[in-house]
Backbone atoms as SQL, in Angstrom:
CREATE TABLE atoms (id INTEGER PRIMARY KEY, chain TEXT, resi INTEGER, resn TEXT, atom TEXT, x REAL, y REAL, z REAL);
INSERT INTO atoms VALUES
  (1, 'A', 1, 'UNK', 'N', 88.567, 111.305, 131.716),
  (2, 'A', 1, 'UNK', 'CA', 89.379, 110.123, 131.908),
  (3, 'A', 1, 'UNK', 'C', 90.722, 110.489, 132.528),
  (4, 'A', 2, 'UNK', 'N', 91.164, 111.771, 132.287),
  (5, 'A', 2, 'UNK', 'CA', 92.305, 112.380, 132.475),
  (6, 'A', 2, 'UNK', 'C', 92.674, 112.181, 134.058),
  (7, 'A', 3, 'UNK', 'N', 91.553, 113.027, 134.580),
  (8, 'A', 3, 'UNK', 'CA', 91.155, 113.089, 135.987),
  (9, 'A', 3, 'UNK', 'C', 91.090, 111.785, 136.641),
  (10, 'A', 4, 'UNK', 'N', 90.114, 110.942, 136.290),
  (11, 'A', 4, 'UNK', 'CA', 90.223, 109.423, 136.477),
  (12, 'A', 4, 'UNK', 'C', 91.813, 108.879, 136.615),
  (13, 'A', 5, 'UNK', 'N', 92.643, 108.739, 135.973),
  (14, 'A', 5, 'UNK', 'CA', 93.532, 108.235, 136.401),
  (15, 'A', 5, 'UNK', 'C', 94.350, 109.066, 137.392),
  (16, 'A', 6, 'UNK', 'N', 94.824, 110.337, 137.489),
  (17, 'A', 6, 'UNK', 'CA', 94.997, 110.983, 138.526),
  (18, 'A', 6, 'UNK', 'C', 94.819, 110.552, 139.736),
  (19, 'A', 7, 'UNK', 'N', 93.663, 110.671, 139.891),
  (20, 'A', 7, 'UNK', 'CA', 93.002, 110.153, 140.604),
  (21, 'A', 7, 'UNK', 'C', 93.336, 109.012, 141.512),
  (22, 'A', 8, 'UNK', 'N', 93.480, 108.018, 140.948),
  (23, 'A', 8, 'UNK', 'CA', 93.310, 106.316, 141.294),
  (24, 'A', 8, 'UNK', 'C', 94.561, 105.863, 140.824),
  (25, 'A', 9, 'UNK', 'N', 95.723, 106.699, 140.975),
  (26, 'A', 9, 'UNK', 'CA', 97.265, 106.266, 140.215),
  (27, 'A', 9, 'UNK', 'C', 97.701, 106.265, 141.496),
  (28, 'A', 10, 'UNK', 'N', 97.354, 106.220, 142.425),
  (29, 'A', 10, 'UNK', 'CA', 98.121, 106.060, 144.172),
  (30, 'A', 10, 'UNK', 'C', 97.979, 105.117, 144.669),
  (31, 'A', 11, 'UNK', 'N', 96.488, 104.248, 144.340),
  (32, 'A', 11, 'UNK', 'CA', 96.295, 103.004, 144.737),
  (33, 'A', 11, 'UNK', 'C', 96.797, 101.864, 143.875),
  (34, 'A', 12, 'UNK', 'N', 97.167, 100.788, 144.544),
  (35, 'A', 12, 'UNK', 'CA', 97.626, 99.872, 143.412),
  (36, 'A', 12, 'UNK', 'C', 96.541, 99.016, 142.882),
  (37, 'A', 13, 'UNK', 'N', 95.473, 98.642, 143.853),
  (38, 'A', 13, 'UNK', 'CA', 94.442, 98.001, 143.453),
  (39, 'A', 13, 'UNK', 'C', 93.818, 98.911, 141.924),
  (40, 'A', 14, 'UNK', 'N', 93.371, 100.282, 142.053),
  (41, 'A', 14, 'UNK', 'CA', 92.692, 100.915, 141.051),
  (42, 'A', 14, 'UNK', 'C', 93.856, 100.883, 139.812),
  (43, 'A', 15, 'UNK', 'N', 94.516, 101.412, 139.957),
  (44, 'A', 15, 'UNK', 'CA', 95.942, 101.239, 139.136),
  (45, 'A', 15, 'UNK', 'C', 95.711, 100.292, 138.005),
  (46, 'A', 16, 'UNK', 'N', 96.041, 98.837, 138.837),
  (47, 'A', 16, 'UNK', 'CA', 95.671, 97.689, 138.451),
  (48, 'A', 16, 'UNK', 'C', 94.774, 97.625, 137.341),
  (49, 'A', 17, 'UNK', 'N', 93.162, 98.102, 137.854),
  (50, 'A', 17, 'UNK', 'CA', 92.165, 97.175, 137.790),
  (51, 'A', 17, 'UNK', 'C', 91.964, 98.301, 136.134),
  (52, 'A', 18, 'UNK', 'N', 92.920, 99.475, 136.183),
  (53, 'A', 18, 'UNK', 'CA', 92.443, 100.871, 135.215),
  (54, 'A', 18, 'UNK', 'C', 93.372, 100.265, 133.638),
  (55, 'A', 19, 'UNK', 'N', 94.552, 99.757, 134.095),
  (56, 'A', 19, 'UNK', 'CA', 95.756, 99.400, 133.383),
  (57, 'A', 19, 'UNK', 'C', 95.204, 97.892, 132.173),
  (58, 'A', 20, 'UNK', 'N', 94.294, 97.223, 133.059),
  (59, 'A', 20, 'UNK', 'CA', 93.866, 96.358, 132.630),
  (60, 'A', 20, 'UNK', 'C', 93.073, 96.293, 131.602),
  (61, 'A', 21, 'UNK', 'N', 91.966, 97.427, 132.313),
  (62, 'A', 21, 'UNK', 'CA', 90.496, 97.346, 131.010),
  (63, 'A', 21, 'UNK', 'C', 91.472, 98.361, 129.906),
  (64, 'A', 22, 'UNK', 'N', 92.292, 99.495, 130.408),
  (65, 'A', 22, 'UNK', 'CA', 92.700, 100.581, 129.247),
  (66, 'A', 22, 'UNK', 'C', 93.468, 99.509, 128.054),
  (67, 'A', 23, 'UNK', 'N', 94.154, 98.457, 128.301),
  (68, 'A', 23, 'UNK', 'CA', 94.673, 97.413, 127.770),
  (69, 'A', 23, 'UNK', 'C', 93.452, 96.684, 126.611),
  (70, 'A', 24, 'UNK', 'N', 92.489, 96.278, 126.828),
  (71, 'A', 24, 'UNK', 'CA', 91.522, 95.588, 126.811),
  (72, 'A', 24, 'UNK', 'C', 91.089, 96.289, 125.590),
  (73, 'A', 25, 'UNK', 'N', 90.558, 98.067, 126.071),
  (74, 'A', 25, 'UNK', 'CA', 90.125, 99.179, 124.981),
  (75, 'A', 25, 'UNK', 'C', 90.987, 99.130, 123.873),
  (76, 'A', 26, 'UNK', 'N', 91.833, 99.316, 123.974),
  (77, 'A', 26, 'UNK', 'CA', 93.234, 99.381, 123.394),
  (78, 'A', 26, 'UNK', 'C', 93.136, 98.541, 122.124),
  (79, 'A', 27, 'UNK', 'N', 93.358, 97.265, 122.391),
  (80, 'A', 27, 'UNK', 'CA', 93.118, 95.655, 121.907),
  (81, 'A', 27, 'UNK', 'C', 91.910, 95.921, 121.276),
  (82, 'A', 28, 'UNK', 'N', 90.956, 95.836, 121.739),
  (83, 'A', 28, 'UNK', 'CA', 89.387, 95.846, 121.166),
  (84, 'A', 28, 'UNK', 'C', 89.132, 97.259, 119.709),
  (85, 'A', 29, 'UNK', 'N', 89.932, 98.405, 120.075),
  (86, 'A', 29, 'UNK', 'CA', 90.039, 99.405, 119.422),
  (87, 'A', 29, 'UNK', 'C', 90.475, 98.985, 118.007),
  (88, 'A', 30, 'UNK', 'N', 91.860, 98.481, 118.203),
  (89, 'A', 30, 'UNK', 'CA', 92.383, 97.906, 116.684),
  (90, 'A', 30, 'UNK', 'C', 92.150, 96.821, 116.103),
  (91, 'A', 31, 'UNK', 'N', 91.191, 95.931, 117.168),
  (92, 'A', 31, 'UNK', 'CA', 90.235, 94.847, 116.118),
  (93, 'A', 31, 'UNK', 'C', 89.372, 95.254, 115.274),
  (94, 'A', 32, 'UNK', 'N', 88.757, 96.624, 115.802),
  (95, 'A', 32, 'UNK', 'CA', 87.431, 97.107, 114.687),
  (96, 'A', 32, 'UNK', 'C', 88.071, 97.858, 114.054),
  (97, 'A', 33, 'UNK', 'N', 89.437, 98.624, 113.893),
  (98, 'A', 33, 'UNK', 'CA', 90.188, 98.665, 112.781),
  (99, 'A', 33, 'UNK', 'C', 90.172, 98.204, 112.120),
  (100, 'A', 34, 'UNK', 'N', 90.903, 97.300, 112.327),
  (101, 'A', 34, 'UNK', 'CA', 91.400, 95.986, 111.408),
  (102, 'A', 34, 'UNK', 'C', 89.981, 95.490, 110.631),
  (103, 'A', 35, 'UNK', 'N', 89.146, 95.365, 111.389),
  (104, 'A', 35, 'UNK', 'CA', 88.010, 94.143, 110.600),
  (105, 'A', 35, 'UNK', 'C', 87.485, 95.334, 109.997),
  (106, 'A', 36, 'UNK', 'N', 87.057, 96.749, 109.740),
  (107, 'A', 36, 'UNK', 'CA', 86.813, 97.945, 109.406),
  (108, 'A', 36, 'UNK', 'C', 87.524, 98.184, 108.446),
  (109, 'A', 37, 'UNK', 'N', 88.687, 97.469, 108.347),
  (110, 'A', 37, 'UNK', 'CA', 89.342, 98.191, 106.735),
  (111, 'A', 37, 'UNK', 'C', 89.429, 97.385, 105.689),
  (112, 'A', 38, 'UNK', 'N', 89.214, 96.081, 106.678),
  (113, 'A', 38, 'UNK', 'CA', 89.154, 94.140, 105.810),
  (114, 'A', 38, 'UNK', 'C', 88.084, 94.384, 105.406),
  (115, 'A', 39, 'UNK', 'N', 86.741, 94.811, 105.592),
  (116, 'A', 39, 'UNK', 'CA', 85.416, 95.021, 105.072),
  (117, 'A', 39, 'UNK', 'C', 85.483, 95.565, 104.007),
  (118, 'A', 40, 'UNK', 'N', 86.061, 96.934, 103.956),
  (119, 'A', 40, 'UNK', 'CA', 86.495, 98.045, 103.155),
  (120, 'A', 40, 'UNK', 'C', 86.963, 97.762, 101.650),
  (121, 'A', 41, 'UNK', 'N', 88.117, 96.846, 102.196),
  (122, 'A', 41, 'UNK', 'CA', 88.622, 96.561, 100.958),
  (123, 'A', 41, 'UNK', 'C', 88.033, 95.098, 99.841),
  (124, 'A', 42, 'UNK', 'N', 86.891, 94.408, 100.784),
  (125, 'A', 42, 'UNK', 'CA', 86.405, 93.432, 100.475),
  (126, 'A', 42, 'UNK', 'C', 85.056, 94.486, 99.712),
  (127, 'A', 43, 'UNK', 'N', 84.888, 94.758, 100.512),
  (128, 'A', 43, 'UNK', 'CA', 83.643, 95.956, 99.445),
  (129, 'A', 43, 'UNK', 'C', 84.110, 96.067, 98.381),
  (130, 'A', 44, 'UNK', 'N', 85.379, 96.819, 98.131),
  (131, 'A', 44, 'UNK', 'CA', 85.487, 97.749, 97.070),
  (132, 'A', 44, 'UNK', 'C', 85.835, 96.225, 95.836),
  (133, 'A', 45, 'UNK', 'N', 86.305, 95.173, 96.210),
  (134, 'A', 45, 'UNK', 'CA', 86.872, 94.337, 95.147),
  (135, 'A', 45, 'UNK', 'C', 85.845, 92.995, 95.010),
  (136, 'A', 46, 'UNK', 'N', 84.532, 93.229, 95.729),
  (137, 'A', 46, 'UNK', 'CA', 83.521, 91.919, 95.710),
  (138, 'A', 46, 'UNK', 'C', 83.205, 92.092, 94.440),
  (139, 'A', 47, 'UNK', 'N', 82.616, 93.311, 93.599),
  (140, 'A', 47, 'UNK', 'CA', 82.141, 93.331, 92.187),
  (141, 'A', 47, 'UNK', 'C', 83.602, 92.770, 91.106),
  (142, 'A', 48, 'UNK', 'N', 84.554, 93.099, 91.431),
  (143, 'A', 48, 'UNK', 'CA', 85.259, 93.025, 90.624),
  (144, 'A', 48, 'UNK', 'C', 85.312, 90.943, 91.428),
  (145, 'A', 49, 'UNK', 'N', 85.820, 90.041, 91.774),
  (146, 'A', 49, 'UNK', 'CA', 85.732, 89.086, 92.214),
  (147, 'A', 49, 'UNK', 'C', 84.270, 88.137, 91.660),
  (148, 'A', 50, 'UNK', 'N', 83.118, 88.816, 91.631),
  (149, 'A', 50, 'UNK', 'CA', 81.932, 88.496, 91.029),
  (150, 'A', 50, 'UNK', 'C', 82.412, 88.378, 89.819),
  (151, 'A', 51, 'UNK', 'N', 82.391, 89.669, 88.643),
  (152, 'A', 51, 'UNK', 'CA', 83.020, 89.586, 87.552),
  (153, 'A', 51, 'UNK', 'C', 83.600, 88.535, 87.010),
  (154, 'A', 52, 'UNK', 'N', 84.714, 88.454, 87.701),
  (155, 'A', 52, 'UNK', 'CA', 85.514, 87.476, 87.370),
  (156, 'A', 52, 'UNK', 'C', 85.367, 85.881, 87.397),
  (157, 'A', 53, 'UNK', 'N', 84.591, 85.421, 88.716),
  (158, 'A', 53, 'UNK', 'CA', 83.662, 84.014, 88.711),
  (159, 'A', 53, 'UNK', 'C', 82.936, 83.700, 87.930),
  (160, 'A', 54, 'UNK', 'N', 82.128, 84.978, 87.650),
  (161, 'A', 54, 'UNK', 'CA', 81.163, 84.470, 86.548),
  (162, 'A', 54, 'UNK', 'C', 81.150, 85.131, 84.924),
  (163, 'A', 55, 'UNK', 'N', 82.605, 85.192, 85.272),
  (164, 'A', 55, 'UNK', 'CA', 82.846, 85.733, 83.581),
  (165, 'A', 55, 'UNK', 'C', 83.052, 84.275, 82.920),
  (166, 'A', 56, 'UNK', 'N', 81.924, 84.463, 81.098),
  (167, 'A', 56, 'UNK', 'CA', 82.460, 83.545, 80.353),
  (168, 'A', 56, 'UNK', 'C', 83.285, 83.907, 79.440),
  (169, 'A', 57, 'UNK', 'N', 83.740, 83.160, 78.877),
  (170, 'A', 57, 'UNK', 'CA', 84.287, 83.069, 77.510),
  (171, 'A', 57, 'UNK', 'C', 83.420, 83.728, 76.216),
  (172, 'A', 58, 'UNK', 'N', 82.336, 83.251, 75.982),
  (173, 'A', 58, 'UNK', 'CA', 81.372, 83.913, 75.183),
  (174, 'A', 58, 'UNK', 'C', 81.077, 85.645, 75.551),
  (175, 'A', 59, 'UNK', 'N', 81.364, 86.672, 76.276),
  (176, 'A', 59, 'UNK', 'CA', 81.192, 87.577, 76.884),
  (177, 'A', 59, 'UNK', 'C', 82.516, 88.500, 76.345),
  (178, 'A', 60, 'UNK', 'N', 81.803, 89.200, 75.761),
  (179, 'A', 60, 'UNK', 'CA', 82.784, 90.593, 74.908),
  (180, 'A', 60, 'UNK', 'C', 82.722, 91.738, 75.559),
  (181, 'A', 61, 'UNK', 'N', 82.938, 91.658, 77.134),
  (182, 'A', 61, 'UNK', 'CA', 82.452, 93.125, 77.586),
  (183, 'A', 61, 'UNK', 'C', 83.895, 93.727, 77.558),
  (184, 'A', 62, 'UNK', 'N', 84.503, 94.883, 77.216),
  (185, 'A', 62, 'UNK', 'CA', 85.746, 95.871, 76.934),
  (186, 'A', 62, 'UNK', 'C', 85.298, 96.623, 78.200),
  (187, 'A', 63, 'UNK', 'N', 83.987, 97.058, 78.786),
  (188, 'A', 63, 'UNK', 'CA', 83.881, 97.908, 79.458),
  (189, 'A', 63, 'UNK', 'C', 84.475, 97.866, 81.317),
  (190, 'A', 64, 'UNK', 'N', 85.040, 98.778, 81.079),
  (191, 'A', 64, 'UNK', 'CA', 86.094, 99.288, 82.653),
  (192, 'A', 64, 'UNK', 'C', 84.888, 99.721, 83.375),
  (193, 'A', 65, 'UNK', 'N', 84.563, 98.658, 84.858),
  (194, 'A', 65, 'UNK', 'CA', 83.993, 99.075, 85.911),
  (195, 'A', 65, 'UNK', 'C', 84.732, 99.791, 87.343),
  (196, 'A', 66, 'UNK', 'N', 84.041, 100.377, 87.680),
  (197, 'A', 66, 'UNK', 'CA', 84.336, 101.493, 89.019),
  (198, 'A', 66, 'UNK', 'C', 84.094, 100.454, 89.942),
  (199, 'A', 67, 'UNK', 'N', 84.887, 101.107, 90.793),
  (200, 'A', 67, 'UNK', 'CA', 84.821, 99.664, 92.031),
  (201, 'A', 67, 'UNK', 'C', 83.655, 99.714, 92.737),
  (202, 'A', 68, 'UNK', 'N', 82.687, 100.791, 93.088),
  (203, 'A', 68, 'UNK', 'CA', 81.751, 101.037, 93.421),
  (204, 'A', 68, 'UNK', 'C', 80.486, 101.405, 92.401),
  (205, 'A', 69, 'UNK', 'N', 79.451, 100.805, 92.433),
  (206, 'A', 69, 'UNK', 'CA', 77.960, 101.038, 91.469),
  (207, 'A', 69, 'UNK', 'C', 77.693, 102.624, 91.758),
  (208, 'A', 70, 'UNK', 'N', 78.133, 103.330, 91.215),
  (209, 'A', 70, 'UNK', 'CA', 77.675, 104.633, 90.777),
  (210, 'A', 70, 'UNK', 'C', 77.781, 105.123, 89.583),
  (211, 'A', 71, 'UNK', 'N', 77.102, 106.603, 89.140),
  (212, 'A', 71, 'UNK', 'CA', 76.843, 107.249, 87.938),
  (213, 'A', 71, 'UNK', 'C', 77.158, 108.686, 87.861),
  (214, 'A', 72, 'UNK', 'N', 77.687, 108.675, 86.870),
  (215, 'A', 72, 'UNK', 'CA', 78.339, 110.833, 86.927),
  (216, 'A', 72, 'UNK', 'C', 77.734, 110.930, 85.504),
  (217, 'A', 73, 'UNK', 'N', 77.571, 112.495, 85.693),
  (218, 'A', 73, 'UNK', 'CA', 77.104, 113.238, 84.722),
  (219, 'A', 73, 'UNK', 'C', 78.161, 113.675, 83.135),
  (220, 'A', 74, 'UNK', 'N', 79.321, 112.471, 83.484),
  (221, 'A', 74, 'UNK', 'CA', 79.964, 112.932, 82.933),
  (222, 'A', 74, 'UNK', 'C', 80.870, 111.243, 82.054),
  (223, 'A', 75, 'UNK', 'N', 81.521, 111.161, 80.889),
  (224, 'A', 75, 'UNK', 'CA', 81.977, 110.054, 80.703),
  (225, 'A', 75, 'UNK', 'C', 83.114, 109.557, 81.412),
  (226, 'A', 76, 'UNK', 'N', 83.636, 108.270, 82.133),
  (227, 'A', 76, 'UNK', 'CA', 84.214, 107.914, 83.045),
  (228, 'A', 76, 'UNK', 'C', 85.151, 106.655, 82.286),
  (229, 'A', 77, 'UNK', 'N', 85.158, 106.437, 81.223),
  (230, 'A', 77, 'UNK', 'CA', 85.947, 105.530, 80.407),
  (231, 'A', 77, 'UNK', 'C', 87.405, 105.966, 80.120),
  (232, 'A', 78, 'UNK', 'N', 87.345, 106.990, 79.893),
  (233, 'A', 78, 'UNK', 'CA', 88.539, 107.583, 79.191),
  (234, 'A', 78, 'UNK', 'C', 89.553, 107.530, 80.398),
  (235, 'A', 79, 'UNK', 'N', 91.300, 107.593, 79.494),
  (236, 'A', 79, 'UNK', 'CA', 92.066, 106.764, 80.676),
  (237, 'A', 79, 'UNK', 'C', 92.542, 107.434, 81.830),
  (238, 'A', 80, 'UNK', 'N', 92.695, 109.205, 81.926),
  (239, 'A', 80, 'UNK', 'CA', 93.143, 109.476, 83.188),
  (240, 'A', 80, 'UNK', 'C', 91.735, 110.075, 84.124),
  (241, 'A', 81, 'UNK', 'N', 90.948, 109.480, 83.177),
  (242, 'A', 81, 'UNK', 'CA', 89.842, 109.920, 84.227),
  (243, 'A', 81, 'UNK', 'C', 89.510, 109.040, 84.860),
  (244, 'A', 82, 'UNK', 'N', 89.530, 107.628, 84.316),
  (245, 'A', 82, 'UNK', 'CA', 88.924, 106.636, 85.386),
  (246, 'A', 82, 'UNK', 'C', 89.849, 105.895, 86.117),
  (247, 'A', 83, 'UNK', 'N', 91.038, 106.190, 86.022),
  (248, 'A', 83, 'UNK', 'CA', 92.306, 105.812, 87.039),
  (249, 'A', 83, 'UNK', 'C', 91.724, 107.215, 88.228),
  (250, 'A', 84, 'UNK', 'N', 91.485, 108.693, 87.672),
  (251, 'A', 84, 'UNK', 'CA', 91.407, 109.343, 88.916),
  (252, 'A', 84, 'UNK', 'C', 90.288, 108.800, 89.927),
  (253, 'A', 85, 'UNK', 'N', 88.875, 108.021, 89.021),
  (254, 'A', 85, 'UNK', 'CA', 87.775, 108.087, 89.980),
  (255, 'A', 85, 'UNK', 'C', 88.514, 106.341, 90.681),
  (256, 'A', 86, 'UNK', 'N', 89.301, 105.829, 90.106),
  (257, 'A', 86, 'UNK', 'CA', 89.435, 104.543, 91.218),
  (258, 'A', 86, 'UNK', 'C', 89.994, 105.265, 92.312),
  (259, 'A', 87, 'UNK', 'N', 91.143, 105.783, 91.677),
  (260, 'A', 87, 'UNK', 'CA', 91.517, 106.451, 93.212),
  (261, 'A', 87, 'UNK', 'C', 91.093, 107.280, 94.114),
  (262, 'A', 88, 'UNK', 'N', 89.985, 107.792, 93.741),
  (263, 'A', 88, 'UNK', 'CA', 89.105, 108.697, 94.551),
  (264, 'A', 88, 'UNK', 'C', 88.240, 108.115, 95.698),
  (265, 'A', 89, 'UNK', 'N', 87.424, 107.130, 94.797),
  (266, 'A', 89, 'UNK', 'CA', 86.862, 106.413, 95.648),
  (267, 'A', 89, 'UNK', 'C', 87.454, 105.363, 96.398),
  (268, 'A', 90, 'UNK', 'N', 88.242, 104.705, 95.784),
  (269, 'A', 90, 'UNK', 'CA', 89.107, 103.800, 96.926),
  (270, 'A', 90, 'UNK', 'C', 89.449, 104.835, 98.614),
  (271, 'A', 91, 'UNK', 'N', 89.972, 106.195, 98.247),
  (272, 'A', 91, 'UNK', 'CA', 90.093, 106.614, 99.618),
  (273, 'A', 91, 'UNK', 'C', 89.232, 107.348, 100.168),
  (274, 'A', 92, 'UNK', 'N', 88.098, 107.537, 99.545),
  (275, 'A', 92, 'UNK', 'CA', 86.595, 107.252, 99.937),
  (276, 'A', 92, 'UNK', 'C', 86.085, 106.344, 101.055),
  (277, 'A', 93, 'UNK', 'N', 85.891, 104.966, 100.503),
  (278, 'A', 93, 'UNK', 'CA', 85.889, 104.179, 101.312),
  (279, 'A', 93, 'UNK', 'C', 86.609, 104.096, 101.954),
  (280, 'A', 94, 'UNK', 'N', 87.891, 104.142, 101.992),
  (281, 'A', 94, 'UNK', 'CA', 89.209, 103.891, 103.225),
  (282, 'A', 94, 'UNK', 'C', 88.824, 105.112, 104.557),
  (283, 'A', 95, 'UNK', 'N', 88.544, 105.917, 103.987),
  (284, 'A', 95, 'UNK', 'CA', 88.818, 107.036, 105.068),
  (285, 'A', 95, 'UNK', 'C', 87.001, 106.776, 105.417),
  (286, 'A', 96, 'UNK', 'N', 85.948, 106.726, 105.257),
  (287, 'A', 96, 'UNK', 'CA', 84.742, 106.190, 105.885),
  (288, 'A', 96, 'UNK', 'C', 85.218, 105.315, 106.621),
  (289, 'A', 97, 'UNK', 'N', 85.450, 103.994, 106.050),
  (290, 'A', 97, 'UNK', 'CA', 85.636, 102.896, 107.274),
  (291, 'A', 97, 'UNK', 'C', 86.679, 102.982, 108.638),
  (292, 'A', 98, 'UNK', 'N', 87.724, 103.709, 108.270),
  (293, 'A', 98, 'UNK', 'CA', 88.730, 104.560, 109.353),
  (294, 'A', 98, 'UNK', 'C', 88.021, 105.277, 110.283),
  (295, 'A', 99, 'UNK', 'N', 86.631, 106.491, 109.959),
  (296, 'A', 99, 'UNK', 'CA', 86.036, 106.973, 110.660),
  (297, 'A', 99, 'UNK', 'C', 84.979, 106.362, 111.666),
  (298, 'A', 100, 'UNK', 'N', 84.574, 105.142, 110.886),
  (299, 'A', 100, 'UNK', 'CA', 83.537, 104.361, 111.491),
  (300, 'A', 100, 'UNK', 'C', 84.150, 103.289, 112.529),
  (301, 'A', 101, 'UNK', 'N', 85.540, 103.295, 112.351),
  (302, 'A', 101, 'UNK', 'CA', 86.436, 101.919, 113.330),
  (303, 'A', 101, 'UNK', 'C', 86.883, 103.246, 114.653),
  (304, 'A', 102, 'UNK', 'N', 86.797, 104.432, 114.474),
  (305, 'A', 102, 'UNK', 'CA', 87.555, 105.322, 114.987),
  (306, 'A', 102, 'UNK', 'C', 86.656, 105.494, 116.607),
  (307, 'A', 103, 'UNK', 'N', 85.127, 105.900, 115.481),
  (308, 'A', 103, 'UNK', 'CA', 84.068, 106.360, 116.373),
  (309, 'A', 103, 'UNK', 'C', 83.416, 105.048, 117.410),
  (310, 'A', 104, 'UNK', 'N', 83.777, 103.884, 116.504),
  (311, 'A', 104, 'UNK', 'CA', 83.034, 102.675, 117.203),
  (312, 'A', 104, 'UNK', 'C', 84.082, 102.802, 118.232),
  (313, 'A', 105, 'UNK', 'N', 85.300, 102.570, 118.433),
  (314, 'A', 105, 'UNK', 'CA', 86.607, 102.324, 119.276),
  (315, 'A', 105, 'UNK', 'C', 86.476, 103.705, 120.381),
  (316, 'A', 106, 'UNK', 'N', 86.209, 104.776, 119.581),
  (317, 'A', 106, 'UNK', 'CA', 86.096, 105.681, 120.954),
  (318, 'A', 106, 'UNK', 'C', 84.475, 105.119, 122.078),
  (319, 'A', 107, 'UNK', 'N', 83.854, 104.701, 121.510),
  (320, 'A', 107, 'UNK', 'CA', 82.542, 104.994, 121.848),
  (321, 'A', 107, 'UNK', 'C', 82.516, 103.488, 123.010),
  (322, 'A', 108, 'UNK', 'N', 83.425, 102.366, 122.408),
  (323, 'A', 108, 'UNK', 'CA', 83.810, 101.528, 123.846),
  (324, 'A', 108, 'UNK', 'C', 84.588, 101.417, 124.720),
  (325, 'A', 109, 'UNK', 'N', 85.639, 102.389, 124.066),
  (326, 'A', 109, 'UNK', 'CA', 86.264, 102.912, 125.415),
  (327, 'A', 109, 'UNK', 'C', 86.224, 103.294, 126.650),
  (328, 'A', 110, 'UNK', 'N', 84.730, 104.681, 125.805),
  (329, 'A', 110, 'UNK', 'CA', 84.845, 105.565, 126.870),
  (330, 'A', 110, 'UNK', 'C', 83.255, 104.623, 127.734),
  (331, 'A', 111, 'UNK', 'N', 82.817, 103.672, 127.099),
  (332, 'A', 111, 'UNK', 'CA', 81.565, 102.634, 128.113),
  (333, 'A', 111, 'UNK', 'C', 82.724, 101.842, 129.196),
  (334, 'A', 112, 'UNK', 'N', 83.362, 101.394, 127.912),
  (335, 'A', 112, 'UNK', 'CA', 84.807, 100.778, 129.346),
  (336, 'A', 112, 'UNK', 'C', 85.036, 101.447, 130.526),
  (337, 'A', 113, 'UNK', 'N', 85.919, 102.609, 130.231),
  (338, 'A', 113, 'UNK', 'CA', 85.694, 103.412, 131.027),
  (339, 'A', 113, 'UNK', 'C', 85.040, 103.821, 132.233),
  (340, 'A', 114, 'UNK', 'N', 83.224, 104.083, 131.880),
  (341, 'A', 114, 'UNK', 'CA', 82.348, 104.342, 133.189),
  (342, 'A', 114, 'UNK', 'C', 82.057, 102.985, 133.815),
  (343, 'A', 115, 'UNK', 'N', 82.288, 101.690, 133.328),
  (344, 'A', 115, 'UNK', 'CA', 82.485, 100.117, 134.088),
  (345, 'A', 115, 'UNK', 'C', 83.439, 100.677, 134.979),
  (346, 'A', 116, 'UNK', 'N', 84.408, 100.755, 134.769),
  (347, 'A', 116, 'UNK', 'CA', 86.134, 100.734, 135.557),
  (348, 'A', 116, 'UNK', 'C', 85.220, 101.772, 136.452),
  (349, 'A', 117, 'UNK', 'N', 84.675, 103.125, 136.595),
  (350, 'A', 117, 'UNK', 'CA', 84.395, 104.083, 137.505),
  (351, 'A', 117, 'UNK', 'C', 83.646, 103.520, 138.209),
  (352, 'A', 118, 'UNK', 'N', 82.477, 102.583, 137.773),
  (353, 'A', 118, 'UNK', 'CA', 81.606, 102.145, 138.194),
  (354, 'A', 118, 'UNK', 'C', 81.810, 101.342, 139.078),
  (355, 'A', 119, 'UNK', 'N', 82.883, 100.172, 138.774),
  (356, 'A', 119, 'UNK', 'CA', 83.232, 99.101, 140.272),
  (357, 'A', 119, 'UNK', 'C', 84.444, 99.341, 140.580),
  (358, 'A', 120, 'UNK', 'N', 85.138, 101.050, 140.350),
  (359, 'A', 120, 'UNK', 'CA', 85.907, 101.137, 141.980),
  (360, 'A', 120, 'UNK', 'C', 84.855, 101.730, 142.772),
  (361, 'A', 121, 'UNK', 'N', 84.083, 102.157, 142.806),
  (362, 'A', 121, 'UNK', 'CA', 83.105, 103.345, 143.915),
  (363, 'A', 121, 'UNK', 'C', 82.613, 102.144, 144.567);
């Protein structure tokens, strides 16, 4: 891409037409951010949101859920342990969905990209 603009930074038409879509990538990049970390955090708090809708009154549960349905070999109630696993997994998920907004955003860029190569030639 490097080369690419090099390249086509003399003409104003290519210039133009490069400034535009890189704009576009750009924009499009931090929408699947954004909707990539809104997912994220809607994941991690839908059980807890369930919970809560359909909690009754008649219902004696004391028991502390993990934001995510999993199981350890080990007890997860007790109090600085299950403050560590929220926070574990919370940036668990954060840093997955970061990777997955990262790779999607590179991966239309660089299609952007061979368009823009494609209709200056």
């Amino acid at each position: 891409m490097d080369n690419d603009w090099r390249e086509y930074i003399n003409e104003d038409k290519h210039l133009y037409l490069m400034t535009i879509k890189a704009n576009v990538a750009r924009f499009t990049s931090n929408i699947l951010l954004s909707v990539n970390a809104i997912v994220a955090v809607l994941y991690l708090l839908g059980d807890y949101v369930i919970r809560f809708v359909f909690f009754t009154e008649n219902q004696n549960d004391t028991l502390r859920q993990l934001p995510i349905k999993i199981q350890f070999p080990f007890e997860t109630q007790q109090s600085p342990t299950f403050e560590f696993l929220v926070v574990t997994l919370f940036l668990h998920v954060a840093i997955h969905a970061c990777t997955i907004a990262i790779l999607n955003g590179l991966m239309l860029t660089l299609v952007t990209h061979i368009r823009i190569c494609i209709c200056i030639f």
